[in-house]
N, C-alpha and C positions, 0 to 999 in steps of 0.2 A: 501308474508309471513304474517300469522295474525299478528304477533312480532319482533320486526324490534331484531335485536343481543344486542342493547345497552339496551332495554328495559329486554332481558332474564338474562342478564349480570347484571341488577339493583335488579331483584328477586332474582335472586342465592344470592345474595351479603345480599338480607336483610333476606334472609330465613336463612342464614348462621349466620345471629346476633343474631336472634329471638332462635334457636337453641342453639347457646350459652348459651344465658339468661335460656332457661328452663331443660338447663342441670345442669347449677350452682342448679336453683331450685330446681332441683332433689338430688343433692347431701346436700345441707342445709337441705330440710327436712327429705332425709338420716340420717343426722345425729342427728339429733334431735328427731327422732321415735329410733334409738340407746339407747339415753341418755335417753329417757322416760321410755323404756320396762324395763332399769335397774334399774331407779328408782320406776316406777312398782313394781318389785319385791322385794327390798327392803322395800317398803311400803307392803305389803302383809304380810310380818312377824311383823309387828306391828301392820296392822288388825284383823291377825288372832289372835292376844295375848290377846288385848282390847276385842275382842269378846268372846274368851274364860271365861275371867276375868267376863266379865259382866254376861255371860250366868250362872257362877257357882253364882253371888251375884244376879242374878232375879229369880235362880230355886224356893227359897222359898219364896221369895216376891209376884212370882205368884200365889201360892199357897195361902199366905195371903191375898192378893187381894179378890181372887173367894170367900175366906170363909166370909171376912167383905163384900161381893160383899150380899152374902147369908143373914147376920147377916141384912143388909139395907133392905133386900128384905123381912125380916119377923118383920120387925121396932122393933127394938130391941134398935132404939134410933142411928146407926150409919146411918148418910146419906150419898147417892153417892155422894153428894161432899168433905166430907169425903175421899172416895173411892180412889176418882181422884188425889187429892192434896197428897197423898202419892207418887204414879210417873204417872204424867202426860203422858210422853214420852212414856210409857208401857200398856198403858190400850187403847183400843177401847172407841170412845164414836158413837153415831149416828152421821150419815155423811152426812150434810148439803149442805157442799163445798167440791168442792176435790179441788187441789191446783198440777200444772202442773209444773214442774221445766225443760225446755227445755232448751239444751248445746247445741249451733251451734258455726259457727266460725266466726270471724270480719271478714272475708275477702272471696273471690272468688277462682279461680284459685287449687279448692280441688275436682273437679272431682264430683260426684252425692252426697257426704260429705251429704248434707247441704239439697238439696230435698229430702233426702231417709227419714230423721229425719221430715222435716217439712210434707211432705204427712201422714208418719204414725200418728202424731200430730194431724193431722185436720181429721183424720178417727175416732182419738178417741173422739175429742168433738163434732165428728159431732152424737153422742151415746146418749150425752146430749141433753134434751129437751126444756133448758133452758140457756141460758148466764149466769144465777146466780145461777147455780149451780158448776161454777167452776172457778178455779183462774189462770191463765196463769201469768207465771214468765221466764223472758228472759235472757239467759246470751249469747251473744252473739252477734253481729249488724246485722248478716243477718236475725238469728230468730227473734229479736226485729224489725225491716223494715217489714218485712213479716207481723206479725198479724197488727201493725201501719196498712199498706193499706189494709188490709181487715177487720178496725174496729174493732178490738181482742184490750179491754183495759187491759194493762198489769198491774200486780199487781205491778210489779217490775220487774228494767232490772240494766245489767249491765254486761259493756261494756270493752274490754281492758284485759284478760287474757293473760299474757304472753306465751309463747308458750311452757315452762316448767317452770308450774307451783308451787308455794310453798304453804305452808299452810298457812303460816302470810299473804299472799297474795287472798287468798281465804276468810280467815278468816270472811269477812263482811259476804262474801256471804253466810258460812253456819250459821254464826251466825244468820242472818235475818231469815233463813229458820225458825228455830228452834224457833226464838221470834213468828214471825208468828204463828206458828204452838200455842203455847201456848196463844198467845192472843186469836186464835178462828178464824184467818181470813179464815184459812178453815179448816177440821175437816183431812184429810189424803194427805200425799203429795207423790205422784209418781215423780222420776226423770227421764225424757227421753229423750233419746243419743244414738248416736253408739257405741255400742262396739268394743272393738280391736278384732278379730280373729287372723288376724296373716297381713302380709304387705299386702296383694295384697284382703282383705274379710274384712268387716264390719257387725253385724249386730244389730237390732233397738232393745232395751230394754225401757220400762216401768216398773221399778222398784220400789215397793212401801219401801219409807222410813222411813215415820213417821206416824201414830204409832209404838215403834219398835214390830213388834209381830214373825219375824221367828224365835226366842229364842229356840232352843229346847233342853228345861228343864226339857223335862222327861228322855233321855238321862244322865243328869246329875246325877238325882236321882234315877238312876241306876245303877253308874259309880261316887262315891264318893270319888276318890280315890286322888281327890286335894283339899283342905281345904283351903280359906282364913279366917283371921280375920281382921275385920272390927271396925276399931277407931276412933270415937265413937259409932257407929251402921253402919248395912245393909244401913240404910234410908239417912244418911248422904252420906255413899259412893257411893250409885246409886246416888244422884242428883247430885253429882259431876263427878265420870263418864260417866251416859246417856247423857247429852247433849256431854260430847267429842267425845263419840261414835259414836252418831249420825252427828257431824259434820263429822267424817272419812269417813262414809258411804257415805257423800253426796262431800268432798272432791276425796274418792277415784274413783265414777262416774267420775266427772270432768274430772282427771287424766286418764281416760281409753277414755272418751271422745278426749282428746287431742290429744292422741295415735293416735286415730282411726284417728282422721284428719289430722295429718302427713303422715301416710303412705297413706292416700288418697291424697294427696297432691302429694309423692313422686310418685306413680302412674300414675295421673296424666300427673305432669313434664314427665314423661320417653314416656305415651304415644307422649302429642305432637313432645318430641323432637326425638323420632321414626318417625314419620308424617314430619317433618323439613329434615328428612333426607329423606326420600321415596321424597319427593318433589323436594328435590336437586338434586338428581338421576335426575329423570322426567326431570326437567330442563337442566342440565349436557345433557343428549340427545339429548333434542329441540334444544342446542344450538350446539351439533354439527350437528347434521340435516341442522341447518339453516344454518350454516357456510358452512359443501360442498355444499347447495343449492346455497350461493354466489358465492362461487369459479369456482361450475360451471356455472354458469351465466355468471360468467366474464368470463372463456373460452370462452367461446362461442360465445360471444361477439367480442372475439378477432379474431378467425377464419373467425368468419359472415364477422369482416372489414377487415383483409386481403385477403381473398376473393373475396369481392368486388374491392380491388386495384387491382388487376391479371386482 
């Protein structure tokens, strides 16, 4: 026999534990791709609100913009820094640096999770002709390990998302974005991450967040039919707004990112602990194989020496 009975007996036994373990697994991150999708949606109606809000208080600030954009451009005495310092967050400038905001997960054990993100990542700066044309930002320890050994210096990492995540708890991280962004360290920031599709599908977004520009504010100014008023001005309430806004945008990535790694996670777990059991089977067999293999041995055995007493 290749496998003696004690040695089949020792697999079954540990294939049997192993199975345990990534069933529990399966159901933990069950449950917590539940609690995520709901709070998912729940968040969605407070995206959609703040986006609304902003879109009707930027329809005519864009507007303002283009025409002080025009009044600069014919020096009329207004300069594009001028321009800019009205809302930073909203206006195009020339793109120096772009600034990469990649969501992976601390940990392993999530299924293609974590390569499907990192390969697309490295097709995109491989576009670049330049290292200093772009800024790699890590939230996550497997994406932050990743550029580390292949010389990718990170702008910024950060490490430790809980697994349902909050805002207070995110908070650093879109606030840095956002400082970043206004300091200059690069001129537009894309966030990319898996999307949730639904439990068993993911797929890879590059999402541009900063500048905000998919506003659509013509829309609005066709469609007049919600009015805010603004205390003390327009100019006061977007710079109070845009940066929350744009934190939501870049919290609310995070959060679908998370998603997405849960149910790869739970996925996953269910494959190996399907493979745990196709194995047990497989084994279950060998080992009753091997057992009448013994049994008839020993018959025969037994006959071969009675036999020979006769």
């Amino acid at each position: 026999m290749a496998e003696s009975l004690i040695d089949i007996k020792r697999r079954i036994t540990s294939t049997k534990k192993t199975g345990q373990i990534t069933s529990a697994m399966q159901m933990v991150s069950g449950a917590k791709l539940i609690k995520l999708e709901d709070k998912s949606k729940n968040y969605q109606i407070y995206a959609k609100k703040i986006r609304e809000i902003v879109t009707h208080l930027a329809a005519n600030k864009v507007l303002e913009l283009a025409v002080m954009r025009q009044h600069a451009q014919s020096k009329t005495g207004t300069t594009e820094e001028d321009v800019l310092s009205l809302s930073n967050l909203l206006v195009e400038r020339p793109v120096k640096k772009t600034g990469y905001l990649v969501i992976t997960s601390d940990r392993g054990l999530v299924g293609g999770y974590n390569s499907n993100i990192l390969r697309s990542v490295m097709d995109i700066l491989s576009d670049h002709k330049d290292p200093s044309e772009y800024a790699v930002m890590a939230v996550g320890g497997m994406g932050a390990e990743f550029f580390k050994a292949r010389d990718i210096q990170l702008a910024y990492e950060y490490r430790g998302v809980s697994d349902v995540p909050t805002f207070n708890e995110v908070r650093e991280i879109v606030k840095t974005m956002v400082t970043m962004f206004d300091d200059g360290v690069f001129d537009e920031l894309y966030v990319c991450y898996n999307h949730h599709v639904n439990s068993l599908s993911s797929a890879f977004r590059a999402e541009k967040m900063l500048p905000i520009t998919d506003l659509d504010t013509d829309k609005v100014n066709d469609d007049a039919a919600t009015e805010y008023l603004a205390d003390p001005s327009v100019d006061v309430a977007l710079n109070a707004i845009l940066p929350q806004y744009a934190e939501s945008l870049i919290f609310g990535a995070i959060m679908d990112a998370k998603t997405a790694e849960h149910a790869s996670s739970m996925t996953a777990m269910k494959s190996a602990t399907d493979n745990a059991n196709d194995l047990i089977r497989d084994l279950s067999t060998q080992l009753n194989r091997a057992r009448q293999a013994q049994i008839t041995t020993e018959i025969t055995e037994i006959v071969g020496g009675a036999a020979a007493l006769e």
